[in-house]
C-alpha positions in Angstrom: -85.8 87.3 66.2 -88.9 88.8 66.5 -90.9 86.5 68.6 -94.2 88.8 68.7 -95.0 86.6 65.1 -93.8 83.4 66.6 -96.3 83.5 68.9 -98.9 84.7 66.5 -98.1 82.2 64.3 -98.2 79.5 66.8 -101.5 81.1 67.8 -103.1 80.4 64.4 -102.6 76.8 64.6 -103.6 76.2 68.0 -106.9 77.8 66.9 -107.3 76.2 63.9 -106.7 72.7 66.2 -109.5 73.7 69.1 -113.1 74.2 68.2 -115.2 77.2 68.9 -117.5 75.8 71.2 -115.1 75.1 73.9 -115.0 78.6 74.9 -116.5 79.7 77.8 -120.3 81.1 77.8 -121.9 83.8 78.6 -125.4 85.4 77.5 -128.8 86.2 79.3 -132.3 85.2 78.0 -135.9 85.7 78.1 -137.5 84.0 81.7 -140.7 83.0 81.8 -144.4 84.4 82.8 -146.7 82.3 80.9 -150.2 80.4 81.3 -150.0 77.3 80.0 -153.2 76.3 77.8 -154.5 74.9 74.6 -155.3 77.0 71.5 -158.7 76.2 72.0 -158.7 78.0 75.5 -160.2 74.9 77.0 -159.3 73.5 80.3 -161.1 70.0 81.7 -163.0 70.5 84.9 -160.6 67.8 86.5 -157.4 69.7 85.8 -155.6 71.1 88.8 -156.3 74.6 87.6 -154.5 76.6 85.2 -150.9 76.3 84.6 -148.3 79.4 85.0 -145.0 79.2 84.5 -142.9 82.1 86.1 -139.1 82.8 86.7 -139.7 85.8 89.3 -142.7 85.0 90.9 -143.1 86.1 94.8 -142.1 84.6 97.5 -146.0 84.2 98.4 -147.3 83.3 94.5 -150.2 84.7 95.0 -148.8 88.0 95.6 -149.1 88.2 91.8 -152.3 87.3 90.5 -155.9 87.9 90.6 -158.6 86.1 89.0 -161.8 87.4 87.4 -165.1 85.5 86.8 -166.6 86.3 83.6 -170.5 86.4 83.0 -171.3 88.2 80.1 -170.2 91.8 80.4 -169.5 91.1 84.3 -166.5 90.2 86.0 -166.3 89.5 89.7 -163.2 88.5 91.4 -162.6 85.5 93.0 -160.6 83.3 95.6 -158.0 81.0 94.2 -155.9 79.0 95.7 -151.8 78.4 94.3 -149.8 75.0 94.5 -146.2 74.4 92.8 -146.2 72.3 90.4 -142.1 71.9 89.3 -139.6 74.2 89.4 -140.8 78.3 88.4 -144.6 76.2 87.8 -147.6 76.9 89.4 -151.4 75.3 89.4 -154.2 78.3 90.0 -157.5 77.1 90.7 -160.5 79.3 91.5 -162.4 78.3 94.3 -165.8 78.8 91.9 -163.9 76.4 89.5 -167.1 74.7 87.8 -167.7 72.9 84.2 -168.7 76.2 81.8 -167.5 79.1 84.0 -165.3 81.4 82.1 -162.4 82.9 84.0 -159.6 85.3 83.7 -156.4 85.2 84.8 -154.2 88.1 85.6 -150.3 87.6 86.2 -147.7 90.4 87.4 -144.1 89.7 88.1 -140.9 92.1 89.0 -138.2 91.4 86.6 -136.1 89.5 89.6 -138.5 88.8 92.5 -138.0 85.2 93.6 -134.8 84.9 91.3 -131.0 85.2 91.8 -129.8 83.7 88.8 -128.6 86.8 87.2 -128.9 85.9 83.2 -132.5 86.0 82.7 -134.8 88.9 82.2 -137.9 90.2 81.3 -139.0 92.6 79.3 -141.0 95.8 80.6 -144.0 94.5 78.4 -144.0 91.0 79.8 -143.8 91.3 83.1 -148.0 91.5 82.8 -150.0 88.0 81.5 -153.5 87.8 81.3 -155.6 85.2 79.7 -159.0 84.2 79.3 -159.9 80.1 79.5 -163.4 78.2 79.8 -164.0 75.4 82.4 -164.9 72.0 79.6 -165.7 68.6 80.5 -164.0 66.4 82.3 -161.1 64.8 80.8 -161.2 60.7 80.4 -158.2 59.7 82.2 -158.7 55.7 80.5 -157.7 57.6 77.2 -155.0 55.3 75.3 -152.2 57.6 73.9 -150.0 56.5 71.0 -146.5 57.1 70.3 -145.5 58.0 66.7 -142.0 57.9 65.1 -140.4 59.7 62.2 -138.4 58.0 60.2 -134.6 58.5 60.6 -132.9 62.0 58.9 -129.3 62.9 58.6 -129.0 66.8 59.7 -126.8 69.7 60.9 -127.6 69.4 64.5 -126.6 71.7 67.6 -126.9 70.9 71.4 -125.0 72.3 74.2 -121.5 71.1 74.9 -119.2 70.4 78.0 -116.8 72.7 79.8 -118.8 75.8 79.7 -119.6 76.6 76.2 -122.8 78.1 74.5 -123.4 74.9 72.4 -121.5 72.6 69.9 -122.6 72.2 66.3 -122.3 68.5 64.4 -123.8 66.6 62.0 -125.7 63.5 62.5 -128.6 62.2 62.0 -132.1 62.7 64.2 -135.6 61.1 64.5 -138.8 62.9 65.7 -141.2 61.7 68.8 -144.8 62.6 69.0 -147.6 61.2 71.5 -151.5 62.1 70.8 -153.4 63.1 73.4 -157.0 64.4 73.9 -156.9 68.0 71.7 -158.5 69.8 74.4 -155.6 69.7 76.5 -152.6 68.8 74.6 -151.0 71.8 75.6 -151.4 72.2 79.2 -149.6 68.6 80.1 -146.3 68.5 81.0 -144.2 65.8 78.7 -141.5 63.6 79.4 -139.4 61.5 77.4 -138.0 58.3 78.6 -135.1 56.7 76.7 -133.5 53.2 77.8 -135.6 54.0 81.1 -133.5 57.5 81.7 -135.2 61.0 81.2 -133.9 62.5 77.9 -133.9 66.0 78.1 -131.1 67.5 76.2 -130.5 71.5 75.8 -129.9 72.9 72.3 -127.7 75.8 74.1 -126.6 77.1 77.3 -128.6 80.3 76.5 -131.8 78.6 75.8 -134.2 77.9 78.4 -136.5 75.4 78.2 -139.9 75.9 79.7 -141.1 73.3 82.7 -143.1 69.9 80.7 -141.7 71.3 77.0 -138.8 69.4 75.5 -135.6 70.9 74.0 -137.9 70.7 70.5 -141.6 72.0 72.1 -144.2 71.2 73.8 -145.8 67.3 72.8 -142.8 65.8 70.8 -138.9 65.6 70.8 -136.2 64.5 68.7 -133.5 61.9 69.7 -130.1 62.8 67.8 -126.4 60.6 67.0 -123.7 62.6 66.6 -121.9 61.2 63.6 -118.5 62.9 64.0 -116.8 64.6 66.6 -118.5 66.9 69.4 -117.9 68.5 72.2 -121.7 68.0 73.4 -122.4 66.8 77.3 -122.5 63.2 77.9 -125.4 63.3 78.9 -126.8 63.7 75.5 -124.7 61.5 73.5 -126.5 58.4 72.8 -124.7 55.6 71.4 -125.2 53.9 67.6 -127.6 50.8 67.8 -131.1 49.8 69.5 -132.8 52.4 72.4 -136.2 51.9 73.7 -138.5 54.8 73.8 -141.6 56.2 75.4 -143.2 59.8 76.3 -145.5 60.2 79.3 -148.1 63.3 79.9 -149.0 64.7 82.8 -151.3 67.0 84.0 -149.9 69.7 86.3 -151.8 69.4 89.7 -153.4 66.5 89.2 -152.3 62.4 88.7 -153.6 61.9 86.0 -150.9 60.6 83.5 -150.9 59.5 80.0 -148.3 57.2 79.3 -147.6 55.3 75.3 -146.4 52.0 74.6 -142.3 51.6 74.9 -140.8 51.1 71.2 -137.6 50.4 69.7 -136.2 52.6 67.1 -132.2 52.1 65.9 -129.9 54.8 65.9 -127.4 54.6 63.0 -125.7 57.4 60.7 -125.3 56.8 56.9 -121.9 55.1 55.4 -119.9 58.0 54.4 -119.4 58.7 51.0 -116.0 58.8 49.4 -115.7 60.9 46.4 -112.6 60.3 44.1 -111.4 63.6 42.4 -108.4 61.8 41.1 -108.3 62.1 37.4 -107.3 59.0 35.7 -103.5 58.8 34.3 -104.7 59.5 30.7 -106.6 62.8 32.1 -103.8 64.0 34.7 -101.9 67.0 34.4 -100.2 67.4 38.3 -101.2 66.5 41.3 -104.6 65.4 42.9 -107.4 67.7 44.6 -107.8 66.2 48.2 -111.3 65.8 49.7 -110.4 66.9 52.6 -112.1 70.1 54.4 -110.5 73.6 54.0 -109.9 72.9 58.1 -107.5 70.0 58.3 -105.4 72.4 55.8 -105.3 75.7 58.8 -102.6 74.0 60.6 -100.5 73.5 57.3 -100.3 76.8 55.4 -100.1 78.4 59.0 -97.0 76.6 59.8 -95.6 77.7 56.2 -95.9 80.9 56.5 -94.0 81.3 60.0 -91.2 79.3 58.8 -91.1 81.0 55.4 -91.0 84.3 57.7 -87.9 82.8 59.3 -86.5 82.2 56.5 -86.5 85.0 55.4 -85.4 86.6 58.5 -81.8 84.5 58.3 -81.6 85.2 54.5 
């Protein structure tokens, strides 16, 4: 008997059982040197500074900048002082810092100063930031924020899974979260998103890294998700069918000032499934009935057939 096929065989359907995503991971990805600012280039004279996100940063921060300050066609540099923020974040404030001054920012990283992780990188071209912001007023800290809700979607969704895999795929269904926030410096908070009074903060793969303050989604919203079938995805970010209270809070690096939006309730349910009858009637029958099923649950099946078909075969 030539067990080489029996094996093989028996390899197809153990396969065909086990998905994809419980393999073990491995990948590298982009790290981070960034300033963190609104489009607008605006930053309020009672931030902490300017926000820079960095994987390889020195062991001494400042190692790596220098800052310019800009009047008209001159630029003088000046002191600054560096204070961590969160993990690979920084605050960088000139000591000039002053409602209408204009500065620049100049950031230089090694690809693994600082770093021992071993899967993240950065390119030759990004290893140099630099970024030109304006001092504005001062922000109103009494500012109410709102919380805004989608309504609920059914969708192909993919977060990463237990055991060491990249990420598990899965449908189910998933509802958007958005807090507004004074426009001058939406994008230089750091958001968090509170669900049942636990941080949600779930990771679309092992190979994506989410930047300090941004959610798996960006910067300023999120998405909660219910896996509707089975998945392989962490614990962590399985939330159960039913009732969760919500609410996102937004702070500015460096500082304590916090914006925080009313806690909500929103309901987490995926849709009745839908049967679909293929059956012909009796009057419009000429064999057997197409199953519903997926082309998946039939692997097992027709991989079995053919190994004992080989057998056969074999004793014939």
């Amino acid at each position: 008997m030539n067990f080489s096929k029996i094996i093989m065989g028996a390899g197809l359907v153990a396969a065909s059982l086990v998905p994809a995503s419980v393999f073990a991971c491995s990948c590298s990805m982009p790290g981070l040197n960034t300033f963190q600012i609104g489009l607008d280039g605006l930053i309020p004279e009672n931030a902490g500074g300017i926000t820079w996100n960095a994987s390889f940063a020195s062991e001494d921060p400042a190692d790596d900048i220098w800052v310019e300050q800009v009047d008209g066609d001159t630029r003088t540099r000046v002191d600054f002082t560096v204070v961590s923020a969160d993990e690979n974040q920084y605050v960088i404030r000139p000591t000039s810092w002053a409602v209408n001054n204009i500065y620049r920012f100049h950031a230089e990283t090694g690809e693994g100063d600082g770093n021992d992780s071993g899967y993240l990188y950065l390119e030759v071209g990004e290893r140099i930031q630099e970024v030109e912001i304006q001092v504005g007023p001062a922000l109103d800290a009494s500012y109410v924020s709102q919380l805004s809700v989608s309504g609920l979607a059914p969708s192909a969704l993919s977060l990463l899974a237990k055991g060491g895999s990249c990420s598990d795929e899965f449908q189910g269904v998933a509802l958007d979260l958005w807090m507004n926030i004074p426009r001058v410096t939406s994008g230089g908070f750091n958001y968090t998103t509170l669900v049942d009074g636990e941080v949600w903060a779930p990771q679309t793969s092992l190979c994506t890294l989410v930047p300090p303050g941004e959610s798996w989604v960006g910067r300023g919203r999120d998405r909660l998700v219910l896996a509707c079938d089975s998945t392989l995805v962490e614990e962590a970010y399985r939330l159960e069918s039913g009732s969760h209270t919500v609410t996102m809070e937004a702070r500015l690096p460096g500082t304590d000032i916090v914006f925080t939006t009313e806690t909500q309730t929103v309901e987490l349910t995926c849709p009745e499934p839908t049967v679909v009858d293929e059956c012909p009637t009796v009057e419009e029958a000429s064999g057997g009935c197409q199953s519903t099923a997926g082309v998946s649950t039939w692997m097992p099946l027709l991989a079995l057939i053919g190994l004992f078909g080989w057998r056969r075969r074999r004793i014939a």
